[in-house]
N, C-alpha and C positions, 0 to 999 in steps of 0.2 A: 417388363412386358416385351421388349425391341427383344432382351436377351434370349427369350424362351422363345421368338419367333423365327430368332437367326438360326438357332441351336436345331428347330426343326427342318430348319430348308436345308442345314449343313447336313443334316441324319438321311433326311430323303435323297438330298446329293448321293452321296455315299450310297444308298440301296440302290441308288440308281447305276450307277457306277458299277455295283457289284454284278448286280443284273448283267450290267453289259459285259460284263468279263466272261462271267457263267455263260451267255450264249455264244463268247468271242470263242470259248474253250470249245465248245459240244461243236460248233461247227468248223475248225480248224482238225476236231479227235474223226469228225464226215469226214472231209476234204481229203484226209492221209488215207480213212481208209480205202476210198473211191479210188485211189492213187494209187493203192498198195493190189487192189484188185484190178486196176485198169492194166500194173505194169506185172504182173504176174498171168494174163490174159494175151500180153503182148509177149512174154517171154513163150508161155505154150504152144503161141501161133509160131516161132520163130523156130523150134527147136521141132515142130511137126513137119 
């Protein structure tokens, strides 16, 4: 019974964990873009 209770806080860990990776990614894939459009924003201001 202990084993089949470990086994599930281990699984949830882990979904959990996954979870956090999956939102670490989508908001690291924002962050760049923001980045990629703030510095191409600032390169048009410079070259105007």
């Amino acid at each position: 019974m202990i084993l089949i209770h470990y086994i599930g806080v281990v699984a949830l860990i882990g979904k959990v964990a996954q979870y956090r990776a999956a939102v670490q990614i989508r908001r690291d894939k924002k962050c760049r873009l923001l980045f990629v459009c703030w510095k191409a924003a600032c390169t048009l201001m410079a070259s105007v």
